[in-house]
Backbone and ligand atoms as CSV (ligand in chain L), in Angstrom:
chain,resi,resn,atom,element,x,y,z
A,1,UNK,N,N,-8.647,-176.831,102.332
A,1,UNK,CA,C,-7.518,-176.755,103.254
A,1,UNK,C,C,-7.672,-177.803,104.354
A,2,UNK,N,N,-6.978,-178.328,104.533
A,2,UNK,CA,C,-6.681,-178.911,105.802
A,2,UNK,C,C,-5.656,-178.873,106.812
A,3,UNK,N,N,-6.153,-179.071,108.344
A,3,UNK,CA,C,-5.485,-178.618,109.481
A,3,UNK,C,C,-5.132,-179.639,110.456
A,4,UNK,N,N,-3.706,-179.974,110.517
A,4,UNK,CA,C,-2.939,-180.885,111.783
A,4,UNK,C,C,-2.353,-180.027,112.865
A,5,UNK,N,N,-2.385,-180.832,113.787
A,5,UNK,CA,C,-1.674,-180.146,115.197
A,5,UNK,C,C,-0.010,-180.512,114.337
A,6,UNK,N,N,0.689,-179.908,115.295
A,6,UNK,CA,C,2.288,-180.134,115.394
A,6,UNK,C,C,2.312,-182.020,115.629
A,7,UNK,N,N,1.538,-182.205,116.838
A,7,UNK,CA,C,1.583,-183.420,117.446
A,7,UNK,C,C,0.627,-184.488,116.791
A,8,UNK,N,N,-0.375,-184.004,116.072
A,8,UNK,CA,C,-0.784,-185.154,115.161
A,8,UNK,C,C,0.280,-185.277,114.085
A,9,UNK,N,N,1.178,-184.513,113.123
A,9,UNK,CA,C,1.879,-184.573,112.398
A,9,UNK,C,C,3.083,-185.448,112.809
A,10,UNK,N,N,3.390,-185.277,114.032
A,10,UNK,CA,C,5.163,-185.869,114.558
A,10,UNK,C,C,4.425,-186.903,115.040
A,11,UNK,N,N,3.207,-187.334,115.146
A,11,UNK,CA,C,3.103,-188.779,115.783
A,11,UNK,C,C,2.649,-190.000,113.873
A,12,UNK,N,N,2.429,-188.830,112.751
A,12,UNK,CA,C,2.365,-189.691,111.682
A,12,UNK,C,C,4.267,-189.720,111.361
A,13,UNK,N,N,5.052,-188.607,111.471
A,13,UNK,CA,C,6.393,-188.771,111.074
A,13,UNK,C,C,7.121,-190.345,112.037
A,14,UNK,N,N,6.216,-190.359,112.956
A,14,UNK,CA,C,7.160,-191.466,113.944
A,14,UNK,C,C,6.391,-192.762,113.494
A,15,UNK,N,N,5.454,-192.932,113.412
A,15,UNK,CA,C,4.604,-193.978,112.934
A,15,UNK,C,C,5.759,-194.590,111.559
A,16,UNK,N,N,6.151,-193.453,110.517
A,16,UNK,CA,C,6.575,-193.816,109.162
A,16,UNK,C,C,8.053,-193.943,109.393
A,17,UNK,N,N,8.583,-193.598,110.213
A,17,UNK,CA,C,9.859,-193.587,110.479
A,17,UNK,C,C,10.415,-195.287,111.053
A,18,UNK,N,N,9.262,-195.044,112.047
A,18,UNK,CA,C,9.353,-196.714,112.647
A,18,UNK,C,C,9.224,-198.013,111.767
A,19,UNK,N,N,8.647,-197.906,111.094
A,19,UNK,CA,C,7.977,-199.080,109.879
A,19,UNK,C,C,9.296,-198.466,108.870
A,20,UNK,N,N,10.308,-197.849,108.180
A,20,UNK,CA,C,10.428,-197.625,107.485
A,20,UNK,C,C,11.954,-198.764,107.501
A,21,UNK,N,N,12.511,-199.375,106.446
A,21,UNK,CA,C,12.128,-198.825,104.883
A,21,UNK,C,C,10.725,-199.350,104.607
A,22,UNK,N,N,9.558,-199.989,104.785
A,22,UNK,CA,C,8.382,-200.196,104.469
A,22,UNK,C,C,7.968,-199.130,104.729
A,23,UNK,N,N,6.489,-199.415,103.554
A,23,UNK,CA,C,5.297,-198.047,103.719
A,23,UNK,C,C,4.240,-198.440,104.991
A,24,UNK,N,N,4.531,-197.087,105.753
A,24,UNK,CA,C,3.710,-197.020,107.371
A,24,UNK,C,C,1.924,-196.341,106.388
A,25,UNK,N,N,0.866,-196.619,107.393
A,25,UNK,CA,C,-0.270,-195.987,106.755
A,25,UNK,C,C,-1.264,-195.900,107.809
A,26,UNK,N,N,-2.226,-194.992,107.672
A,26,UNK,CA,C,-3.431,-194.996,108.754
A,26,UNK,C,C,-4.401,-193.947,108.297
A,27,UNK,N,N,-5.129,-193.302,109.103
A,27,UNK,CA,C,-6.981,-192.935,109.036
A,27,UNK,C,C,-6.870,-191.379,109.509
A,28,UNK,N,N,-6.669,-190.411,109.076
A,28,UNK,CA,C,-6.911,-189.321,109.629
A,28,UNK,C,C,-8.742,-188.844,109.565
A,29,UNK,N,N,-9.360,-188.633,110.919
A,29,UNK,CA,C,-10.314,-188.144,110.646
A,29,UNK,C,C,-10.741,-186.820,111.493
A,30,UNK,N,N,-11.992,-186.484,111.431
A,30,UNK,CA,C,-12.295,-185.013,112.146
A,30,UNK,C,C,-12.961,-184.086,111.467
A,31,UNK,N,N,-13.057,-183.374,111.643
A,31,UNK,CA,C,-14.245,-181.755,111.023
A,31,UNK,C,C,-14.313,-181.219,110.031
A,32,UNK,N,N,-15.385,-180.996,109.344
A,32,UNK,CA,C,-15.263,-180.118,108.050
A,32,UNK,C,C,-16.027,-178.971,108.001
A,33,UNK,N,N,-15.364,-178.078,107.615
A,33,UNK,CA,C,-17.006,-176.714,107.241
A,33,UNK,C,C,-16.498,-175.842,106.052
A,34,UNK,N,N,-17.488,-175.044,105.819
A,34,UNK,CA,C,-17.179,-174.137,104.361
A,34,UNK,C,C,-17.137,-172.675,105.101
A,35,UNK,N,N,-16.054,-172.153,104.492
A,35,UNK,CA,C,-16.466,-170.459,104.934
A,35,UNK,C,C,-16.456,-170.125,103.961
A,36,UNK,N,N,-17.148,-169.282,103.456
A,36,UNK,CA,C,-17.514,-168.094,102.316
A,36,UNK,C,C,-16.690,-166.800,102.324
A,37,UNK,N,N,-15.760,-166.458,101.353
A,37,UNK,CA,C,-15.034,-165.196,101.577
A,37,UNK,C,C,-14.795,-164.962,100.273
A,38,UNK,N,N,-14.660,-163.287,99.973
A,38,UNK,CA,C,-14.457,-163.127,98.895
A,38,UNK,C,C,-14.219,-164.020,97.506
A,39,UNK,N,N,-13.114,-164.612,98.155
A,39,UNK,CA,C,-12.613,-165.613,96.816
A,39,UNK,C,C,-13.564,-167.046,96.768
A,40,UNK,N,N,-14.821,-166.975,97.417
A,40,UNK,CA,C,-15.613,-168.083,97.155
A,40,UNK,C,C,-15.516,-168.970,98.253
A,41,UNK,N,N,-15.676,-170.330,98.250
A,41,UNK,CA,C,-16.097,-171.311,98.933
A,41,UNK,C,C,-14.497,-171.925,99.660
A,42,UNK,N,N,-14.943,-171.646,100.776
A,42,UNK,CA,C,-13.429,-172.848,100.983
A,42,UNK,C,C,-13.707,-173.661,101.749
A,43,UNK,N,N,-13.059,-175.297,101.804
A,43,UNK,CA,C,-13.856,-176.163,102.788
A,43,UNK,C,C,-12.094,-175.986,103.637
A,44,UNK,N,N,-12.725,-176.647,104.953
A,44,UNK,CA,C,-11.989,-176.361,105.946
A,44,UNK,C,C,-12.162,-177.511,106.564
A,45,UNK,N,N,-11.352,-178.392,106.646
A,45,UNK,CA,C,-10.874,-179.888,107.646
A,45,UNK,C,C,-10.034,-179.869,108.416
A,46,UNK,N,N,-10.582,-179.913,109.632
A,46,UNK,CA,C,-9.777,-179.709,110.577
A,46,UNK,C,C,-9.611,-181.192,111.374
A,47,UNK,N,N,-8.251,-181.498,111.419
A,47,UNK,CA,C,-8.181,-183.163,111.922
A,47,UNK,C,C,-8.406,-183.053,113.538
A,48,UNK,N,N,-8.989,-183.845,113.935
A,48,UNK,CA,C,-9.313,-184.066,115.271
A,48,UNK,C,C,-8.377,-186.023,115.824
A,49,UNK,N,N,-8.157,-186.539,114.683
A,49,UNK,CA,C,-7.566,-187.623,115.218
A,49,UNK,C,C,-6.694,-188.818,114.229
A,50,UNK,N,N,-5.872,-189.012,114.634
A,50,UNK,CA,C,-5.267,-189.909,113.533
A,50,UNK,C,C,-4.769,-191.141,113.962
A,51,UNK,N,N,-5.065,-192.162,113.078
A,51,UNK,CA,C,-5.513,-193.362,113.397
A,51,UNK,C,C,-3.823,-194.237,112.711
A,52,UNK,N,N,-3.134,-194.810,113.649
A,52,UNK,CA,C,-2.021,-195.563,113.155
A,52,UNK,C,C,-2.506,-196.748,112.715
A,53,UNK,N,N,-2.085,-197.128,111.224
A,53,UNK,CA,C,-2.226,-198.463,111.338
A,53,UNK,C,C,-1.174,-199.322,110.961
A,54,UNK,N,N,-1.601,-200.489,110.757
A,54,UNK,CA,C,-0.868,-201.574,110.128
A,54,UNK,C,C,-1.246,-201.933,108.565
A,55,UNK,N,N,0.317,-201.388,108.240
A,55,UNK,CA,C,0.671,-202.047,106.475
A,55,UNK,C,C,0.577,-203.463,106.478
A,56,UNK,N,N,-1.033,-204.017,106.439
A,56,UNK,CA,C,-0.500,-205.672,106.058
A,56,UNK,C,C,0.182,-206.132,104.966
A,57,UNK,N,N,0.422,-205.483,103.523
A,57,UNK,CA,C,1.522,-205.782,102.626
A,57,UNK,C,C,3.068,-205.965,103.137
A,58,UNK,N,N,3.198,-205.204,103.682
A,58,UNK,CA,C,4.357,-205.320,104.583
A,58,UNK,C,C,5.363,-205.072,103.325
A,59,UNK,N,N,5.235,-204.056,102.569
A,59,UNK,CA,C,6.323,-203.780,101.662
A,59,UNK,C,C,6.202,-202.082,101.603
A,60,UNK,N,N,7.554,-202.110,100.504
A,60,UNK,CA,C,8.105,-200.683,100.228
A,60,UNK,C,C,7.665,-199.871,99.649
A,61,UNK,N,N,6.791,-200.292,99.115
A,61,UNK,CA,C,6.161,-199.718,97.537
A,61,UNK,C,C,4.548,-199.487,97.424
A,62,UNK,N,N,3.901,-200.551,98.509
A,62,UNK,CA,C,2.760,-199.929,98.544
A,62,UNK,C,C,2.121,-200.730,99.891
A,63,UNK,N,N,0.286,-200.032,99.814
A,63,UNK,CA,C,0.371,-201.043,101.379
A,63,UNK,C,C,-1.451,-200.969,101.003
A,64,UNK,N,N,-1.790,-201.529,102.455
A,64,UNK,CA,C,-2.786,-202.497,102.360
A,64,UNK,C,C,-3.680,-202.046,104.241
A,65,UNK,N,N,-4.216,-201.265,104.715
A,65,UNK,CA,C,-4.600,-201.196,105.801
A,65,UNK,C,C,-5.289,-202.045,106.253
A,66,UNK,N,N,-4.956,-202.733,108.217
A,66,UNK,CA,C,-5.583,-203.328,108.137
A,66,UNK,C,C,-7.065,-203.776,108.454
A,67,UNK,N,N,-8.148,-204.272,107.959
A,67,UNK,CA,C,-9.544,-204.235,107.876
A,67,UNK,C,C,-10.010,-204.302,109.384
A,68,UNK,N,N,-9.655,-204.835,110.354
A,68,UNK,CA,C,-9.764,-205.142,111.504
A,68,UNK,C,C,-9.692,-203.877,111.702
A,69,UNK,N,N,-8.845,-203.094,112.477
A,69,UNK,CA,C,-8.141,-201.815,112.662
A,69,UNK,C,C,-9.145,-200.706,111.985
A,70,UNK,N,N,-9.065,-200.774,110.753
A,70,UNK,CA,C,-9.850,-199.603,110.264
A,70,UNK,C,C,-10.844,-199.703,110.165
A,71,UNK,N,N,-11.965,-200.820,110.987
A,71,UNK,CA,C,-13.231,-201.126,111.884
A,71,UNK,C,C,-13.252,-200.665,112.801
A,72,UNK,N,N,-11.660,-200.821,113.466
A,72,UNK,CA,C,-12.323,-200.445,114.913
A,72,UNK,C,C,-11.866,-199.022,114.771
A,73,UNK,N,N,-11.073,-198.332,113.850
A,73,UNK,CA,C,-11.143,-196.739,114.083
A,73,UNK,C,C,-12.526,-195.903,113.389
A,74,UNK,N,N,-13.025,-196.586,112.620
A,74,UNK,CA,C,-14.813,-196.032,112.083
A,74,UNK,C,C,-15.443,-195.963,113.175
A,75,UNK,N,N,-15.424,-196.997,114.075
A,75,UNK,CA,C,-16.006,-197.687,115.598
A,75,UNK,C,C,-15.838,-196.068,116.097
A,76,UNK,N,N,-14.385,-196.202,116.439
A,76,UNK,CA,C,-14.334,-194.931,117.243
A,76,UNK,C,C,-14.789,-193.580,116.703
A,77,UNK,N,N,-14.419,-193.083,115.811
A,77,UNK,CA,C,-15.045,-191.855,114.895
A,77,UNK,C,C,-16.418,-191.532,115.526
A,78,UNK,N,N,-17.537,-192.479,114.981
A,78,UNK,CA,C,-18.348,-192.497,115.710
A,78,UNK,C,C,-18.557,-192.324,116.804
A,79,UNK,N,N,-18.024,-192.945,117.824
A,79,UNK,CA,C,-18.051,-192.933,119.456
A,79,UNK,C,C,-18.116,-191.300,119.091
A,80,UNK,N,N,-16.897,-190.810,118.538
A,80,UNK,CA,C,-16.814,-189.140,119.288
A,80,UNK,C,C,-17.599,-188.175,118.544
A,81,UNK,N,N,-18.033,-188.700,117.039
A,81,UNK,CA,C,-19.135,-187.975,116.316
A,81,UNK,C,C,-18.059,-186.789,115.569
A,82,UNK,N,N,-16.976,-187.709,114.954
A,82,UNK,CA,C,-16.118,-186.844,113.791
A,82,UNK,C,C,-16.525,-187.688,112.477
A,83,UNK,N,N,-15.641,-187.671,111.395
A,83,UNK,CA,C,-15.578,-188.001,110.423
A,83,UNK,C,C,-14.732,-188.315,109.587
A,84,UNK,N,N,-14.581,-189.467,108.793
A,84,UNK,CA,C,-13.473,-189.400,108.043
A,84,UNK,C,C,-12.489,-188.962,106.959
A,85,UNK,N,N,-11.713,-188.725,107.407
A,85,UNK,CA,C,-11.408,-187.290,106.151
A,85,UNK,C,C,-10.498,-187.651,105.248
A,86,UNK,N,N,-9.736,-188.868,105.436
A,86,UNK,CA,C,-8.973,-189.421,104.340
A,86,UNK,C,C,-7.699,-190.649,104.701
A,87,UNK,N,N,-6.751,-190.561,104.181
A,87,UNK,CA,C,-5.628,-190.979,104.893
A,87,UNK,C,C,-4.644,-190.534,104.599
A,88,UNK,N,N,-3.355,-191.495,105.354
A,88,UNK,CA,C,-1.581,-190.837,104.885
A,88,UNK,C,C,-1.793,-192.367,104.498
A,89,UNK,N,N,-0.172,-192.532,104.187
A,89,UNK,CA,C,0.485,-193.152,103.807
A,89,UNK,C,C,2.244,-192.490,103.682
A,90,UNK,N,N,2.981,-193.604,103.674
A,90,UNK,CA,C,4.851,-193.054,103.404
A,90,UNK,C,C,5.776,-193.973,102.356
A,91,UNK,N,N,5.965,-192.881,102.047
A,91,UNK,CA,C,6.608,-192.790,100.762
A,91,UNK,C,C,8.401,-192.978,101.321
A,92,UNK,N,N,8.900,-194.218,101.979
A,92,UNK,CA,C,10.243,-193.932,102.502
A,92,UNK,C,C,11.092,-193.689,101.797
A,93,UNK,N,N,11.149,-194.071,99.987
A,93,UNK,CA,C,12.358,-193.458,99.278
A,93,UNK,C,C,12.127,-192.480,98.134
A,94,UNK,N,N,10.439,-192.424,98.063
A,94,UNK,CA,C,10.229,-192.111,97.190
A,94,UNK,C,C,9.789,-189.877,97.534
A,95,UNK,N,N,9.630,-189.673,96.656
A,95,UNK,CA,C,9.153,-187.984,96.634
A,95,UNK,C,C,7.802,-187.997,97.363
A,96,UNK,N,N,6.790,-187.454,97.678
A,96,UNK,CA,C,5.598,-187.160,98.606
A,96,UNK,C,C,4.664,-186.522,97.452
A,97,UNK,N,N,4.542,-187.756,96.332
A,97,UNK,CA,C,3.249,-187.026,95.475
A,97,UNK,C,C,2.484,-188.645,95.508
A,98,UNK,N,N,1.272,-188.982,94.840
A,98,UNK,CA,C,0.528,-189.965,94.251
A,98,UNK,C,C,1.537,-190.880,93.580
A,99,UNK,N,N,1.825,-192.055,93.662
A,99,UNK,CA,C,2.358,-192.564,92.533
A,99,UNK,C,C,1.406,-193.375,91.702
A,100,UNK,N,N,1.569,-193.869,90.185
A,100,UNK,CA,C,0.730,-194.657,89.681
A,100,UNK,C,C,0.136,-195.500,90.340
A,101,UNK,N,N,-0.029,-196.346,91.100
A,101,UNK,CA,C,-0.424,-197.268,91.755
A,101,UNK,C,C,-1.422,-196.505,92.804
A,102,UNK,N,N,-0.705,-195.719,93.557
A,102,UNK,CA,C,-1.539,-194.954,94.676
A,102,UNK,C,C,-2.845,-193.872,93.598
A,103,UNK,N,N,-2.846,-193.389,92.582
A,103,UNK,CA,C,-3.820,-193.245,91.793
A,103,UNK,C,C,-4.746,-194.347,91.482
A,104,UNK,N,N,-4.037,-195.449,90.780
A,104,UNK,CA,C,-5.236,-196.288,90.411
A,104,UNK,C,C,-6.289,-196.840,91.420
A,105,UNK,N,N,-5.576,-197.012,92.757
A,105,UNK,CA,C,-6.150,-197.101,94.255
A,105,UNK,C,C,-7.146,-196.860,94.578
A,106,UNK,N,N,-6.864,-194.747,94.433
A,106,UNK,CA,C,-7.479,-193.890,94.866
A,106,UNK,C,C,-8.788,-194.008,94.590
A,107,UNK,N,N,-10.296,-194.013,95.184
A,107,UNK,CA,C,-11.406,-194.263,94.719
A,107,UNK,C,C,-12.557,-192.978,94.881
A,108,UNK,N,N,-11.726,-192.714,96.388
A,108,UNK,CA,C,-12.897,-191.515,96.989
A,108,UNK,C,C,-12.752,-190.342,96.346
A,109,UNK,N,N,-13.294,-189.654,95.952
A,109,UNK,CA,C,-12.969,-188.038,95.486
A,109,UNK,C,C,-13.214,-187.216,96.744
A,110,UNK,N,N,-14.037,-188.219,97.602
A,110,UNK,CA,C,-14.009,-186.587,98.570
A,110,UNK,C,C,-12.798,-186.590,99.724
A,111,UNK,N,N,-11.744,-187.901,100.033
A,111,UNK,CA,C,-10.809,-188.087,100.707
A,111,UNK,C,C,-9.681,-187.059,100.569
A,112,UNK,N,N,-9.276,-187.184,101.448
A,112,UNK,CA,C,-7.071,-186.372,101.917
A,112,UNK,C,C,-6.393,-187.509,101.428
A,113,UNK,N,N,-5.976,-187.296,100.533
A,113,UNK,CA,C,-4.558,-188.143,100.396
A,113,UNK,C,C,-3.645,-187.763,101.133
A,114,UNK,N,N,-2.783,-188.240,102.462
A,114,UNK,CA,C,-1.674,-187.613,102.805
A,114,UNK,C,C,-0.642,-188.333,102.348
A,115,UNK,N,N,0.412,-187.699,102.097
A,115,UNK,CA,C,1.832,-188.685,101.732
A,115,UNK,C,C,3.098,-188.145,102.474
A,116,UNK,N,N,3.551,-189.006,103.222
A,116,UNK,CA,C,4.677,-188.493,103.913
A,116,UNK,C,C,5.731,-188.956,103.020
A,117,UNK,N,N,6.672,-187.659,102.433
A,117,UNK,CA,C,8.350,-188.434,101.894
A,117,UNK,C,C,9.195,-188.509,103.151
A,118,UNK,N,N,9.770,-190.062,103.326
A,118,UNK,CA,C,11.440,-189.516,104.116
A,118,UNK,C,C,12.010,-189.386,103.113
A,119,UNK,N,N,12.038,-189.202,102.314
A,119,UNK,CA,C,13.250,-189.663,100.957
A,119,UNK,C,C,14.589,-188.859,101.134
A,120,UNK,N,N,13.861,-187.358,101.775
A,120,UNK,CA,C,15.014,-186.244,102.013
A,120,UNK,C,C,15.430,-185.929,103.256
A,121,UNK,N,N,16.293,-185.126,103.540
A,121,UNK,CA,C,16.770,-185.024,104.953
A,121,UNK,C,C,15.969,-184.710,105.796
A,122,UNK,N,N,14.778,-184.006,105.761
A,122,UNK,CA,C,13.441,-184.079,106.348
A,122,UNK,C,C,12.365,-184.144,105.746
A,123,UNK,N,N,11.488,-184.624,106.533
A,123,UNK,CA,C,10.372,-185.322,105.888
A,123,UNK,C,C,9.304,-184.508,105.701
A,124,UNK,N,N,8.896,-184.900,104.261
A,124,UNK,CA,C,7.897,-183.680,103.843
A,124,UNK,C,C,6.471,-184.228,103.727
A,125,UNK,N,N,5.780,-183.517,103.893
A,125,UNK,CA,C,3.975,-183.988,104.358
A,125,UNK,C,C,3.407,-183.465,103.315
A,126,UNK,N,N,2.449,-183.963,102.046
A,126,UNK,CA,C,1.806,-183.287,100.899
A,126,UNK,C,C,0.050,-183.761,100.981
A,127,UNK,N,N,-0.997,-183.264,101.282
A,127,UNK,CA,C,-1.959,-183.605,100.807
A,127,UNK,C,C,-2.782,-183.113,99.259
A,128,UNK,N,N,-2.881,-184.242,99.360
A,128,UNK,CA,C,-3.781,-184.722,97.778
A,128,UNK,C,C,-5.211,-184.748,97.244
A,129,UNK,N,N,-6.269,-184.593,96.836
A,129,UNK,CA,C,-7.203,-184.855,96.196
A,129,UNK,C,C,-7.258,-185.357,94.982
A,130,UNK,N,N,-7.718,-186.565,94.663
A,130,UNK,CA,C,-7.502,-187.256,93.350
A,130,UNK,C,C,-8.901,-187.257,92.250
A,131,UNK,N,N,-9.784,-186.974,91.767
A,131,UNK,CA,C,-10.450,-186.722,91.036
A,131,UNK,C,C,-10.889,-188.283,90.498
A,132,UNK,N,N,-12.301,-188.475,89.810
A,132,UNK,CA,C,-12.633,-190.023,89.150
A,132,UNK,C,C,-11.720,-190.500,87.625
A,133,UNK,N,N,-11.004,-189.091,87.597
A,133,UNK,CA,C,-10.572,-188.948,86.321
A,133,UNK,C,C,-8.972,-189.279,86.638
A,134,UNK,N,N,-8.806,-189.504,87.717
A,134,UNK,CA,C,-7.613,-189.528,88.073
A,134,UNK,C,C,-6.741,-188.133,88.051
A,135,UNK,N,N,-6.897,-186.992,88.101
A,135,UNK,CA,C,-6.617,-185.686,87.912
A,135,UNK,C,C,-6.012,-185.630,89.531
A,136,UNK,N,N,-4.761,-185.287,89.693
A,136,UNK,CA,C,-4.457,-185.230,91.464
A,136,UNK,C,C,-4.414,-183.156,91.432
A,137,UNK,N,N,-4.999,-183.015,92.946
A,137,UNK,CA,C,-4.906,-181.475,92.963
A,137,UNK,C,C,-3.954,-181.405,94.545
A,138,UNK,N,N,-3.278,-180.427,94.286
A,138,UNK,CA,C,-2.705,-180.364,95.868
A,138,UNK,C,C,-3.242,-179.386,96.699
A,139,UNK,N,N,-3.605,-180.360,98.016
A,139,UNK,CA,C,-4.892,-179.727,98.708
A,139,UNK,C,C,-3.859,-179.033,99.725
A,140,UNK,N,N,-4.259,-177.481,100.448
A,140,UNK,CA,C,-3.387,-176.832,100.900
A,140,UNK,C,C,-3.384,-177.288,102.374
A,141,UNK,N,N,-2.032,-177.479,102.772
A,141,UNK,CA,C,-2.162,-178.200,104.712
A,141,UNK,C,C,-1.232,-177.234,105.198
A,142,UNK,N,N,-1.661,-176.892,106.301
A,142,UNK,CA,C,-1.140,-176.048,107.400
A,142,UNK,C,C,-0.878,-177.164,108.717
A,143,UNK,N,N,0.120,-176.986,109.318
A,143,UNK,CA,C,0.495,-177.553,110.510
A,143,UNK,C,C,0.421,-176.705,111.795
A,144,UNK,N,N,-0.636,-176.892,112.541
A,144,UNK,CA,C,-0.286,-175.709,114.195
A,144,UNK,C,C,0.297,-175.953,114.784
L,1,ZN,ZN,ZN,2.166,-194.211,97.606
């Protein structure tokens, strides 16, 4: 599971809104732990910060973060002693799943895929886990 404020969420909807029709993208990072409950193991990510960046592709369809930027947000992570937990990305016409491309991409198994759709009258937020096998699972997100 993973956990956004209201206000980390509406500051990735404005980030993708602004850049859009191009794909907006950036660094969500912050906390992880396991609680043990009946139904077994659950990990628990809780975002502590999200990192805007810059699509250097500068297109619709896919994007490219930029290396500078996502230096200096590792930089910071550190400073505060969180972690990185994955990223977004926006999907401006498209639905809010993986597309082929954003699979073949995908490298980390232990990352958040986030995907923001505008495609619809409001914008929908999906996180992802993608597997080495390319297998996508939808990881459950709550918004506070
Ligand atoms: Zn994509």
């Amino acid at each position: 599971m993973i956990i956004l404020t209201k206000q980390q969420y509406d500051s990735i909807v404005a980030h993708a809104q602004k850049h859009a029709p191009l794909e907006a993208c950036g660094l969500i990072a912050g906390r992880s732990r396991h609680e043990t409950g009946p139904s077994g193991d659950t990990e628990i990510r809780t975002v502590e910060k999200v990192y805007l960046l810059t699509n250097t592709d500068a297109s619709a369809e896919h994007f490219s973060m930029d290396p500078n930027e996502q230096f200096a947000a590792v930089k910071d992570m550190r400073s505060r002693g969180i972690g990185l937990l994955g990223n977004f990305h926006s999907h401006p016409a498209t639905p809010s799943r993986p597309s082929e491309e954003d699979k073949r991409l995908a490298y980390d198994t232990s990352a958040s895929y986030l995907i923001l759709s505008l495609a619809g009258e409001e914008p929908v937020l999906n996180s992802f886990r993608i597997d080495g096998d390319k297998n996508v699972t939808k990881e459950e997100l709550t918004i506070l």
